[in-house]
N, CA, C and O atoms as a GROMACS GRO file, in nm:
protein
  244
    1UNK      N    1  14.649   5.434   5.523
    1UNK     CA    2  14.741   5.517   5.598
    1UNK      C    3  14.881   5.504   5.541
    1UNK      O    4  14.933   5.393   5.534
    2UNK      N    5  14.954   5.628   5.494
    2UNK     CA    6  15.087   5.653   5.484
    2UNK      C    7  15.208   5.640   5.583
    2UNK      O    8  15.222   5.716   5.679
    3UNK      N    9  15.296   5.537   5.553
    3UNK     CA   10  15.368   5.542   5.673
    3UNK      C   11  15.526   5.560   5.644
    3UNK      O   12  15.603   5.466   5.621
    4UNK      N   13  15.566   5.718   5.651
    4UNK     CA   14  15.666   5.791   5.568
    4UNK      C   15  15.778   5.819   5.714
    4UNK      O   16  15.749   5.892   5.809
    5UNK      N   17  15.887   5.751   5.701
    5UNK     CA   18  15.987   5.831   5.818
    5UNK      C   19  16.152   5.890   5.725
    5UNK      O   20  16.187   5.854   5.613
    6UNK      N   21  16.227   5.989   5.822
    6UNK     CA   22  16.332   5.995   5.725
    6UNK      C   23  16.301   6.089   5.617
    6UNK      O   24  16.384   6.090   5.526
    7UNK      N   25  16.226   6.151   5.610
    7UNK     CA   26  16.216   6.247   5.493
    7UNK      C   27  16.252   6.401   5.532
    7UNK      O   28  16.206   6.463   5.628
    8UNK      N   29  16.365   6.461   5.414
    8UNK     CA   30  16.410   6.590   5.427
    8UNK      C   31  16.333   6.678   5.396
    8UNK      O   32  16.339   6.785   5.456
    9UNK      N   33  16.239   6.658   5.293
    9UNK     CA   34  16.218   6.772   5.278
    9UNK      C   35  16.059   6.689   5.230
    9UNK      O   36  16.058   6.571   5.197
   10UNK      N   37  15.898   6.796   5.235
   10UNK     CA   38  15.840   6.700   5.202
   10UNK      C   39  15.746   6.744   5.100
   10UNK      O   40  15.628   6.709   5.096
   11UNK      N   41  15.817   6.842   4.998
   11UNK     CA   42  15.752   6.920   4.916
   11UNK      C   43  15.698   6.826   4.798
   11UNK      O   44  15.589   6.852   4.745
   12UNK      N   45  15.765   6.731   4.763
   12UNK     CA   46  15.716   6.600   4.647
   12UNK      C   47  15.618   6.529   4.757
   12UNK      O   48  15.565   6.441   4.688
   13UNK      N   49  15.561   6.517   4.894
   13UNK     CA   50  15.516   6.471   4.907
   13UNK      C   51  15.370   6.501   4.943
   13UNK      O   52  15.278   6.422   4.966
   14UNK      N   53  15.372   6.626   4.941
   14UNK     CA   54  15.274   6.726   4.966
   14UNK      C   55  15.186   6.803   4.834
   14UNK      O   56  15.087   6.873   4.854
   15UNK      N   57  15.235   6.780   4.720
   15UNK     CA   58  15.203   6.881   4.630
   15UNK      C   59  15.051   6.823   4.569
   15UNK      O   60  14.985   6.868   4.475
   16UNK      N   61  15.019   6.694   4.668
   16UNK     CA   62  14.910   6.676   4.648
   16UNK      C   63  14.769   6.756   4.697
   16UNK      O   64  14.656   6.754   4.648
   17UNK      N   65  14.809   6.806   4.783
   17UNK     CA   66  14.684   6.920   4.885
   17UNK      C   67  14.587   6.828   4.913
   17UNK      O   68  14.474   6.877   4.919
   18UNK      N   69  14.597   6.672   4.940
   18UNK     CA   70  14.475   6.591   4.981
   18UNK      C   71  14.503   6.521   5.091
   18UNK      O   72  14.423   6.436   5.130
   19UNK      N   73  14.649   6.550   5.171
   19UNK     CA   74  14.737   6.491   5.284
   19UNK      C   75  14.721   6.576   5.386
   19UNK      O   76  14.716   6.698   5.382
   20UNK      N   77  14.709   6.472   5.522
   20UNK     CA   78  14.757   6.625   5.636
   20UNK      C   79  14.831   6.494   5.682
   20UNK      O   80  14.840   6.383   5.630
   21UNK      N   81  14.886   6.551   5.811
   21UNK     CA   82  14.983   6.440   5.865
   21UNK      C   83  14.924   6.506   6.048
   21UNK      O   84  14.909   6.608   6.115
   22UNK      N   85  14.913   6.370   6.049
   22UNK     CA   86  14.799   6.362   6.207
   22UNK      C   87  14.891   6.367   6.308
   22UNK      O   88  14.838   6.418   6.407
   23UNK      N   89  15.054   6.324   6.338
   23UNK     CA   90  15.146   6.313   6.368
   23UNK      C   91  15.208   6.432   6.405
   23UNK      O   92  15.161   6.527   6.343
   24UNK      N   93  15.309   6.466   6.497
   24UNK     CA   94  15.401   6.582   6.559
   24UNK      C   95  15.540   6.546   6.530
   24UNK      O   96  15.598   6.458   6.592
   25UNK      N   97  15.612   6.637   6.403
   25UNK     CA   98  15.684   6.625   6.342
   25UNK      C   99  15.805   6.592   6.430
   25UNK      O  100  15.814   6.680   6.516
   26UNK      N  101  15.914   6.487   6.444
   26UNK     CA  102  16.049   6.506   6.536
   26UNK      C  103  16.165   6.540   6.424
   26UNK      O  104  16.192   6.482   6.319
   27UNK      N  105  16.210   6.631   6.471
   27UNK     CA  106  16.300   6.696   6.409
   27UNK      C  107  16.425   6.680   6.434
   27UNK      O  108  16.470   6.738   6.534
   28UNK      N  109  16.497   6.614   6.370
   28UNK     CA  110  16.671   6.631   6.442
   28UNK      C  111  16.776   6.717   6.381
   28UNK      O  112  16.848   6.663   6.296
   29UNK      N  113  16.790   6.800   6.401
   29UNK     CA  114  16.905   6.937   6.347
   29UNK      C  115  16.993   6.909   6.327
   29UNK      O  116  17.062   6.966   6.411
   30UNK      N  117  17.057   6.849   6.263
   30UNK     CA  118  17.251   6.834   6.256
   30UNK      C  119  17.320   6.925   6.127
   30UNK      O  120  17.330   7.046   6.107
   31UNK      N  121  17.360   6.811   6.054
   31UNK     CA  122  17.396   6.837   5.897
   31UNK      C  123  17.252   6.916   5.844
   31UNK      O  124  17.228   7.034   5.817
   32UNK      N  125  17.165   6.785   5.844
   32UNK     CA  126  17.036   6.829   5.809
   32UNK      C  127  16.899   6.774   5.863
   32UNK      O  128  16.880   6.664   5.916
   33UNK      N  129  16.787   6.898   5.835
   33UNK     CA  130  16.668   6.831   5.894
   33UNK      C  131  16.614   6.672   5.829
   33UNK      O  132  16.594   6.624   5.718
   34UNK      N  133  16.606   6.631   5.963
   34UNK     CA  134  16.513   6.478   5.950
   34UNK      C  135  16.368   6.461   6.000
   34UNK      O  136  16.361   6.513   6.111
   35UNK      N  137  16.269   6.417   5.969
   35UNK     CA  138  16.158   6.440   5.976
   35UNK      C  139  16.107   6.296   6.046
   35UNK      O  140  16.197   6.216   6.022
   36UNK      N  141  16.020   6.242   6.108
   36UNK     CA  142  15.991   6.115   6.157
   36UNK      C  143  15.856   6.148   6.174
   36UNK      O  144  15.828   6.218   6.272
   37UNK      N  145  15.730   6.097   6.065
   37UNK     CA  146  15.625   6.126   6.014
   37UNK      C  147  15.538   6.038   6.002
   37UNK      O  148  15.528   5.988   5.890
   38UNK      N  149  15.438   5.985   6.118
   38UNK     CA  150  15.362   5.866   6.101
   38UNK      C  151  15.196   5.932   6.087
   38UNK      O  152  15.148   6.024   6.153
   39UNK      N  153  15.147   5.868   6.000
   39UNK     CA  154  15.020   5.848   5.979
   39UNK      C  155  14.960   5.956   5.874
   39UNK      O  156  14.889   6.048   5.917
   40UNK      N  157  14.980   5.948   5.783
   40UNK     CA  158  14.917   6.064   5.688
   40UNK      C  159  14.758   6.030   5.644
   40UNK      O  160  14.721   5.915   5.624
   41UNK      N  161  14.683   6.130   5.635
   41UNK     CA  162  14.559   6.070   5.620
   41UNK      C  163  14.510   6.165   5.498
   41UNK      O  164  14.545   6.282   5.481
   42UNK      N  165  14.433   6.102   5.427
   42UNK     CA  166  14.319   6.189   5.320
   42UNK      C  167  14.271   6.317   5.405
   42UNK      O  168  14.191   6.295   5.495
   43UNK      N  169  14.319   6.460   5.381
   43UNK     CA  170  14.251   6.584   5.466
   43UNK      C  171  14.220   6.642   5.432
   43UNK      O  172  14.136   6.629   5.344
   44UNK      N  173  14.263   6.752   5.474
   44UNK     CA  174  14.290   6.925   5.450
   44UNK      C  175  14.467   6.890   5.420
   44UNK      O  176  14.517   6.792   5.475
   45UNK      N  177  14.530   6.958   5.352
   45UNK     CA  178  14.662   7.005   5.337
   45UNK      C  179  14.678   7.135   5.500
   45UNK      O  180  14.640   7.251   5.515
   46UNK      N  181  14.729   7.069   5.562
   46UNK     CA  182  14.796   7.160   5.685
   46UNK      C  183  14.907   7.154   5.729
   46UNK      O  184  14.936   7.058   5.802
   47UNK      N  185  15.020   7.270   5.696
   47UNK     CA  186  15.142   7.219   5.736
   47UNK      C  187  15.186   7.375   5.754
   47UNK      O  188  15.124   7.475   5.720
   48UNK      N  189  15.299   7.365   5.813
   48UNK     CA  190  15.377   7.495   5.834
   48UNK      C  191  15.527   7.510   5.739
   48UNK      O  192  15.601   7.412   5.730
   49UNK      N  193  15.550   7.597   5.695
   49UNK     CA  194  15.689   7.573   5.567
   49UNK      C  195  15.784   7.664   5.610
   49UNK      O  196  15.749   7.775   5.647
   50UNK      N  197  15.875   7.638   5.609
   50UNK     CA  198  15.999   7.738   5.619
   50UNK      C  199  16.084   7.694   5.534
   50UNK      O  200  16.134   7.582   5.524
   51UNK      N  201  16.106   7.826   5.448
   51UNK     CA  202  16.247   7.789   5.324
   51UNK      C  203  16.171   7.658   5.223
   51UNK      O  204  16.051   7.655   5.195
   52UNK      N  205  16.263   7.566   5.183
   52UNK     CA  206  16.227   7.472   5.142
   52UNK      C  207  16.237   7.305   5.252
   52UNK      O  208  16.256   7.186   5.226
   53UNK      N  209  16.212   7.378   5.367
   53UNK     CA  210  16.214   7.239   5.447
   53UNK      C  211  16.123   7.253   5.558
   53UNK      O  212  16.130   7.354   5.628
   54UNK      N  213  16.028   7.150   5.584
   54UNK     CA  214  15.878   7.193   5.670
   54UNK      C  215  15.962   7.150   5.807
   54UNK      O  216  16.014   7.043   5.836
   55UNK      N  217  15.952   7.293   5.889
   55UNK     CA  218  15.963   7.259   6.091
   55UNK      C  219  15.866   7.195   6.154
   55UNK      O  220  15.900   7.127   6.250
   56UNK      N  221  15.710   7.200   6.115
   56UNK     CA  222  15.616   7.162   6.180
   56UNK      C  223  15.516   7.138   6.106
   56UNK      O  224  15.478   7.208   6.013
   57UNK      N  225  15.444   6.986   6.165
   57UNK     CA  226  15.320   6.992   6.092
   57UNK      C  227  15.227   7.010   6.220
   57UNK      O  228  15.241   6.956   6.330
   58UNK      N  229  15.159   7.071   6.190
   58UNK     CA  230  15.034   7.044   6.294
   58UNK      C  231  14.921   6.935   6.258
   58UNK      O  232  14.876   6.872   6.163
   59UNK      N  233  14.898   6.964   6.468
   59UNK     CA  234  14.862   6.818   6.499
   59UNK      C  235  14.656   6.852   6.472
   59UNK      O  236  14.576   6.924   6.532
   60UNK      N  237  14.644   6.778   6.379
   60UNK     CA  238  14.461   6.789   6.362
   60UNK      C  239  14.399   6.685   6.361
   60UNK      O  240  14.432   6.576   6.314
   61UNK      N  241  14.272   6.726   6.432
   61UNK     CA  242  14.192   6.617   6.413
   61UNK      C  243  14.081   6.576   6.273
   61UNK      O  244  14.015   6.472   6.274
   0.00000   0.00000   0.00000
C-alpha cells in the first residue's frame, strides 16, 4: 500500500494506469490544490481530471 499525502498535482503519479486510490480525495482550495490521499492499491486506473490538477478520485471497491 501507497501512502501519498500533500500532493498537487498527481499526473507523475498516475501515468502508471496500474493505481486506483481507494480513498476520498480532501481538497483544500487556497493558493493551491492540496490533495490528502491514503491507500493506493494495484487496480483499474480511476480518477476524475480537470485541467492539469485531479478534483476527485473515486471511491472503488
Amino acid at each position: 500500500m501507497l501512502d501519498i499525502k500533500n500532493i498537487c498535482t498527481l499526473k507523475d503519479f498516475i501515468e502508471n494506469d496500474e493505481y486506483v486510490i481507494r480513498d476520498i480525495v480532501d481538497c483544500n482550495a487556497y493558493s493551491a490544490l492540496y490533495f490528502n490521499l491514503i491507500g493506493a492499491y494495484r487496480s483499474y486506473n480511476c480518477y476524475t481530471e480537470s485541467s492539469d490538477v485531479i478534483d476527485y478520485v473515486l471511491l472503488m471497491d
